[in-house]
N, C-alpha and C positions, 0 to 999 in steps of 0.2 A: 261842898268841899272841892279843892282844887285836883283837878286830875294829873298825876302825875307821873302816868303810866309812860314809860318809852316808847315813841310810833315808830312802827319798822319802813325802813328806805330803802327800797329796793337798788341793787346796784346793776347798771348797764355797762357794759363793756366794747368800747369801740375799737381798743387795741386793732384788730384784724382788719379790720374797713377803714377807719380813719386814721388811727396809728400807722397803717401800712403804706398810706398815702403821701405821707411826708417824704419829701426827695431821699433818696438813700434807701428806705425802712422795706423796701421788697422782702418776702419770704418764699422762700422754697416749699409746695405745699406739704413735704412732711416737715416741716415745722410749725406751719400753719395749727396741725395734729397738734402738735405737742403742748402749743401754746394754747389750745382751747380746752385739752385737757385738763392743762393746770389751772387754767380761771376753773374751769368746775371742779376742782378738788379747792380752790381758794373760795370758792362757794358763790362766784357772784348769780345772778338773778338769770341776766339775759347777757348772754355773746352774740354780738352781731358782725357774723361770719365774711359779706362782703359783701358786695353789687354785683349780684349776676349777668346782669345787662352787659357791664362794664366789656366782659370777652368770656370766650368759650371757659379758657384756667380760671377763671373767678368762679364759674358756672359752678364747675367739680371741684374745686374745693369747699364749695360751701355747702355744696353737697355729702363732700365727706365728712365734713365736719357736723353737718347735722346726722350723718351716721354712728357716730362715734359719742354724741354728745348726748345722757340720758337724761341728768338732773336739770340742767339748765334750759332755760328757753335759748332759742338759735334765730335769728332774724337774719331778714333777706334785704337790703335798702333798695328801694325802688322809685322811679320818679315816678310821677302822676301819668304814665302813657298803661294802657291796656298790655303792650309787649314787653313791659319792663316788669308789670307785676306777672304775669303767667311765667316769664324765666325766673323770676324770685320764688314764684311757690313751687315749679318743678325744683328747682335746689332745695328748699327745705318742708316740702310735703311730708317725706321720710321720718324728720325730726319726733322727738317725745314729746317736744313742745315748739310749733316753729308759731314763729310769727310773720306778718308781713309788714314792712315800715315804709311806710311812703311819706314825701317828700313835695313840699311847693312851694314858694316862696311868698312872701306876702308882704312885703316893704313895699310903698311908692317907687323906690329906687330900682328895686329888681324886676318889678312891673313891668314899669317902663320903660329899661333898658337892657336885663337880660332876656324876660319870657315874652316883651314887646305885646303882654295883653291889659284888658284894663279890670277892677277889680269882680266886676258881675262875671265875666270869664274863668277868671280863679275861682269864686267862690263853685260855680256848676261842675269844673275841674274836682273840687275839693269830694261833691258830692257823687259825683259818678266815678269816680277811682277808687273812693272808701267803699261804695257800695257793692263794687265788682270784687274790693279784694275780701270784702267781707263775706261775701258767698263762696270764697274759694276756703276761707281758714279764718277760726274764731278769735282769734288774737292779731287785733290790727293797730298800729302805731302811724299815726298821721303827726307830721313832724312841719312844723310852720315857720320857712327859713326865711332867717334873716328878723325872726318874731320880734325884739328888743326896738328893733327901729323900724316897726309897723306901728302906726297909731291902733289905740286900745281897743276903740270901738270896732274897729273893722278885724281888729284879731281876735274882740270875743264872738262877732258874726260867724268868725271862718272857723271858731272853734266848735261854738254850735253846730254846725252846717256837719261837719263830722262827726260829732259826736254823736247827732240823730242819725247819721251814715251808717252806726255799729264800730266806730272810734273805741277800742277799749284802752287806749293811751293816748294822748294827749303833750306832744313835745313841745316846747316852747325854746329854741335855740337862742344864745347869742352868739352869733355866726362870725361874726366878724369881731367879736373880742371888745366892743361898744359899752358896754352897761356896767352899771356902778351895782355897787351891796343894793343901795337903797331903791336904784329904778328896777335890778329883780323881783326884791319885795312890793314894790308898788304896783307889778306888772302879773305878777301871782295871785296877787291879793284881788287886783281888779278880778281876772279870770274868773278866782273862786267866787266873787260875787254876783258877776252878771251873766253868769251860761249857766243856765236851767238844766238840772241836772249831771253837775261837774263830778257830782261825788260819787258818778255811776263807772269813773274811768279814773287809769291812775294820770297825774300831773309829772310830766317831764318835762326835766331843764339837760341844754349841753351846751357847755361853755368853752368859747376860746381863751388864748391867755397871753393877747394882743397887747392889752394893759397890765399884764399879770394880777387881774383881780379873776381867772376862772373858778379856783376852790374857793375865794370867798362870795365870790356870785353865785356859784352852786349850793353852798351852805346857805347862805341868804333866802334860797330862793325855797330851799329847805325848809326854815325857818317860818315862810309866809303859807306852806302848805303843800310844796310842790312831795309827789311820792315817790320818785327815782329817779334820780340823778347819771348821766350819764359822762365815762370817765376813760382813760387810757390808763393801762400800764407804764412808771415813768411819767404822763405828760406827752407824749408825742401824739403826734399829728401836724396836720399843715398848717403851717406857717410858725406862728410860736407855741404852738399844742393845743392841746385840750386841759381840764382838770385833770389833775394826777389823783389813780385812782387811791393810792396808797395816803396820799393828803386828805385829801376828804372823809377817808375811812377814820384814818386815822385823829382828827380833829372829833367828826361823833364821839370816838371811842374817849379819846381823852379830856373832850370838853363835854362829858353827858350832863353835868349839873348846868350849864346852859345848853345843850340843846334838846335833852330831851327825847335821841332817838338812840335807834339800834340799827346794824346791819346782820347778813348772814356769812361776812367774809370770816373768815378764821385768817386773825391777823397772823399768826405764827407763820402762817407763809407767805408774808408780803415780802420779804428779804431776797427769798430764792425765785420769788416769779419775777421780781423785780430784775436780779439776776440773769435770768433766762431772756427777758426780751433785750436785754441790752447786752446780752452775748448774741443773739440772733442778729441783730439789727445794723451792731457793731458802734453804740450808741456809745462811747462813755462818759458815765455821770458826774457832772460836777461834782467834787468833792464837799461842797455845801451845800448841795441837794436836801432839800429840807425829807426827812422821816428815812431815807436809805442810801444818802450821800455818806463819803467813807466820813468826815466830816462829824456827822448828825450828832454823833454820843463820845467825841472828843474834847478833851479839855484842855488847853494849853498855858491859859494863863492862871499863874501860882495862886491868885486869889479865888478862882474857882476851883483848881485844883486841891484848896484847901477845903472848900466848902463841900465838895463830892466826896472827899474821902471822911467826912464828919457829918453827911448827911447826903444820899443823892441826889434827895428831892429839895436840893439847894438849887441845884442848875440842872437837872433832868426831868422833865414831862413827861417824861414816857421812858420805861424799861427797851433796852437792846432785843432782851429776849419776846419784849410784847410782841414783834414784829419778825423774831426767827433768826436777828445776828446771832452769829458763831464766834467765839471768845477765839482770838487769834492766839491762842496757846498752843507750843510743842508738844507733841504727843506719840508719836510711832518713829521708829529708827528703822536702818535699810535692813534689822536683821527681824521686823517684825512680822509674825505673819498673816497669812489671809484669813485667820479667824477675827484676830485682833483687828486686827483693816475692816473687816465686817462689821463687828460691834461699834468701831468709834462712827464709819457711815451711816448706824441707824442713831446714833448719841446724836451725830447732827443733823440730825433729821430726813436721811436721805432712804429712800423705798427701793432698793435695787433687787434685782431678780438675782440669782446665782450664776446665770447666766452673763449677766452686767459684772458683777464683782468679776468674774475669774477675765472678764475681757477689759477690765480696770486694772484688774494689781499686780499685772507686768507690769504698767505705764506708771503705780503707782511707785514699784521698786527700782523703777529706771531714775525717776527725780529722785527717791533716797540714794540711791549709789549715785548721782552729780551731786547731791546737795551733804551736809553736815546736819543740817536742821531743816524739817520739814514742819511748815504750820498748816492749820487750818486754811488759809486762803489759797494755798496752795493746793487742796484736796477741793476748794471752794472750785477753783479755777482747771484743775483738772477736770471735774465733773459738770464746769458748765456748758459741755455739751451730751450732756447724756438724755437722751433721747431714744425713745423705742424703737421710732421708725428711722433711724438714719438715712440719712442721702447718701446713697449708693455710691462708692468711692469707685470711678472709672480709672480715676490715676492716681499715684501713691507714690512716694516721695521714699525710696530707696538708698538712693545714696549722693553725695555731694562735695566737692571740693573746688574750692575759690582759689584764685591769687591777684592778688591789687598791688597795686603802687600809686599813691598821687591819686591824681581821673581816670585812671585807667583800670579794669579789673576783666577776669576773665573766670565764668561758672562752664563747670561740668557735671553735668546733671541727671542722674540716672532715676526712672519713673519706672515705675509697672503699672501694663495695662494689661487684659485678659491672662495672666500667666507668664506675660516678658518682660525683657527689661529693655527700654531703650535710653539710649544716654546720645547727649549732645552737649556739645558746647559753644557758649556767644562770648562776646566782650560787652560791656557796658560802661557808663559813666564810673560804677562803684559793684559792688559783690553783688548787693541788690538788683541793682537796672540789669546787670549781666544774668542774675538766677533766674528773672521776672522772666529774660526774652530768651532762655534758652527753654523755659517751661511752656512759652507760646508756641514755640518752632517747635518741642514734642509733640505736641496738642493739636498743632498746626490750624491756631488758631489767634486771635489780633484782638481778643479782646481790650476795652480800654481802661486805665487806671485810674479810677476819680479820687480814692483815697489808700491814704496809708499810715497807719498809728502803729507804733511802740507804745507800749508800759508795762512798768513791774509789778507784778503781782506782790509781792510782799517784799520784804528790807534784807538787805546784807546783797554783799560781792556776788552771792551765788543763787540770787532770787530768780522766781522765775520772769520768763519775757514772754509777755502777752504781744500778738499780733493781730492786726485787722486790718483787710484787706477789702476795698469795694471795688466790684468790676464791671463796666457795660458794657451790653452787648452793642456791635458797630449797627446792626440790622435792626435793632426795635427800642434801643436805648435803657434795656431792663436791668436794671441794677441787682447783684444778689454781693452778699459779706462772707469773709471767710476768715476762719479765727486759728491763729497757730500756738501753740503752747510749748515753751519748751525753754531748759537755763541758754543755748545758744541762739541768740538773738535771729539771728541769719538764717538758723535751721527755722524756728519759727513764722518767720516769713515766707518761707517757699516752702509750707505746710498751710499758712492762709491761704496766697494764693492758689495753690492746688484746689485746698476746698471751695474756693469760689468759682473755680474752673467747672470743678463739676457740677455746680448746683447751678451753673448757667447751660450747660453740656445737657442737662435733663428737663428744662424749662419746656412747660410746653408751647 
């Protein structure tokens, strides 16, 4: 009889290390918090926190992050040197479950031209770094870069060679965003056939999405036997991403009669963490973002439009709610109060302390007294920074008044810092460029402007103005985001930048 049990696929999380990696996606370490938090309340398997090696700040945060993190396993990425694993495992020794992941390349091509050794070097590389980091911690992940355009034989060698090491994972990367559905499967399938012993360790893939074939190379590779998949929040990482973890999740969940698996994510909250990294990062998502693009479960044309209201599962594969959308409905007016504010925050799903409400529902009844109508995305976009640990606000955005003509404008700009106020004024190109640089002459600081976004949170004359703001530092070129919410456009912005001010102000 045919077995037709669902095999469970573990999910990996690279958000933090590889998501973070992508130009722009720096985080502030209490963000760092926050977002590891939420993958293990979203339930994934393993977080992997960051590259210790990389600097002292990676070090302690992934330190703290294996402090704070109980359910989830916590990984430390290391390359094949003895000093790279000893700072991975002092960061996550601590952990409930830490792991160590190391790294080495294994194509002709990187061989020979990045690690400049030949392959009997790698292979003794392979053996004596698993072996050390296996004596340090029982969970070890050996990750073979560049795996897809390594010939089969010498990758099922290198696989062996770790595996007898005390390899209890087994990664098989397409690094470079290279490989088709079918050469995952045929490169899976080799593995599971010719390393002795394969079924003693789990089989990992992590795919780029060079080609944009990463989710369907990761499913594929699913498919041919692989046990956890490794994925980003969003898609991001370098170059054109990784597998998006919310795709992948989500294709299991909605294609189980072909695949046949399960994960441990509680999709209800793929919407809000979704959310959360792309208000931290300052990412925003194509509107046809496939599973939590604004896009995803709209309909415009009449003939579907007819079909969804006579049936949803004419044109819908998946429920708004499987995934934790919030029905953009009117709900509370400016005369409503903090009890009712309370209730619809847990209706949509939101965990606030009481101490969180009472420091939201001033902000909440300040947008009701601008607005007529407050919606959900509204409350979406107020609360996507709500975080437990915030970044300590050294400056605060007090008071402000512009006047422009043409090119010309001039901001007056009052800040508090410890207790004062200080105010100053610039000229600039427009209201903008004059707030930017009367906030640097407070700060008395030059940091530089790489980006800056507007958009509206929701519809009508008096929606809100979302801001985003990236800054680098002139000294180390460290990028952090800074997000302003607010119906005046202009106040918004020099409420970003302020926040990116300080979260550069406190970098270590």
């Amino acid at each position: 009889m045919e077995n037709t049990r669902a095999r469970r696929i573990k999910i990996f999380d690279t958000t933090l290390r590889d998501g973070e990696q992508s130009p722009g996606c720096s985080m502030h370490i209490n963000e760092k918090l926050d977002v590891a938090e939420a993958l293990e309340a979203l339930g994934v398997d393993v977080i992997e926190a960051g590259f210790p090696a990389a600097s002292e700040g990676e070090a302690k945060a992934v330190k703290e992050i294996a402090a704070v993190v109980r359910r989830a396993s916590v990984a430390a990425l290391c390359r094949c040197r003895k000093e790279d694993i000893d700072k991975g495992w002092e960061a996550v020794k601590d952990a409930a479950h830490p792991r160590i992941h190391i790294f080495l390349a294994t194509s002709p091509i990187h061989l020979e031209y990045k690690l400049r050794i030949d392959e009997e070097t790698a292979i003794e590389m392979i053996r004596t770094h698993t072996l050390y980091a296996r004596s340090l911690c029982e969970d070890v992940e050996f990750s073979f870069e560049d795996a897809t355009r390594t010939p089969h034989d010498y990758l099922a060698r290198a696989a062996r060679t770790a595996l007898q090491a005390g390899a209890t994972t087994l990664n098989f990367p397409d690094t470079v965003g290279y490989a088709t559905p079918a050469e995952m499967k045929e490169m899976i399938s080799y593995i599971r056939a010719n390393v002795e012993g394969i079924d003693r360790a789990d089989i990992a893939v992590h795919c780029h999405n060079d080609l944009g074939m990463a989710t369907a190379n990761s499913l594929a590779a699913a498919e041919a036997g692989a046990s956890q998949i490794e994925c980003t929040v969003n898609g991001i990482g370098e170059r054109a991403g990784n597998a998006a973890l919310e795709e992948v999740v989500m294709a299991i969940r909605t294609r189980k009669d072909r695949y046949r698996m399960t994960t441990g994510i509680a999709t209800e909250r793929i919407y809000r963490m979704s959310q959360l990294v792309s208000s931290i990062v300052g990412i925003k998502l194509p509107p046809n973002k496939a599973v939590v693009g604004k896009n995803a479960f709209a309909h415009e044309s009449g003939i579907h439009q007819h079909g969804v209201l006579a049936n949803k599962a004419t044109y819908e594969i998946m429920s708004p709610k499987d995934i934790g959308v919030p029905e953009n409905a009117l709900f509370l007016g400016k005369h409503s109060g903090k009890h009712a504010f309370s209730e619809l925050l847990e209706e949509m799903g939101y965990s606030l302390t009481p101490e969180q409400v009472d420091a939201y529902f001033p902000r909440y009844k300040e947008i009701a007294d601008r607005k007529k109508e407050v919606t959900r995305g509204d409350i979406d976009a107020l609360l996507s920074g709500i975080f437990r640990r915030r970044v300590k606000r050294l400056y605060s955005l007090k008071d402000y008044e512009v006047t422009a003509y043409k090119n010309s404008a001039s901001a007056l700009i009052s800040l508090e810092a410890d207790g004062k106020i200080h105010t100053d004024r610039m000229t600039g190109d427009g209201p903008v460029d004059a707030g930017f640089k009367a906030i640097n002459s407070l700060t008395g600081q030059n940091f530089k402007l790489v980006d800056y976004q507007l958009h509206s949170v929701s519809e009508g004359k008096d929606a809100l103005g979302e801001a985003t703001v990236k800054l680098a530092s002139p000294e180390d070129g460290k990028i952090m985001t800074g997000k302003g919410i607010s119906t005046d456009v202009l106040e918004a912005s020099l409420i970003a930048y302020i926040n990116a001010t300080n979260k550069l102000l406190q970098e270590d």
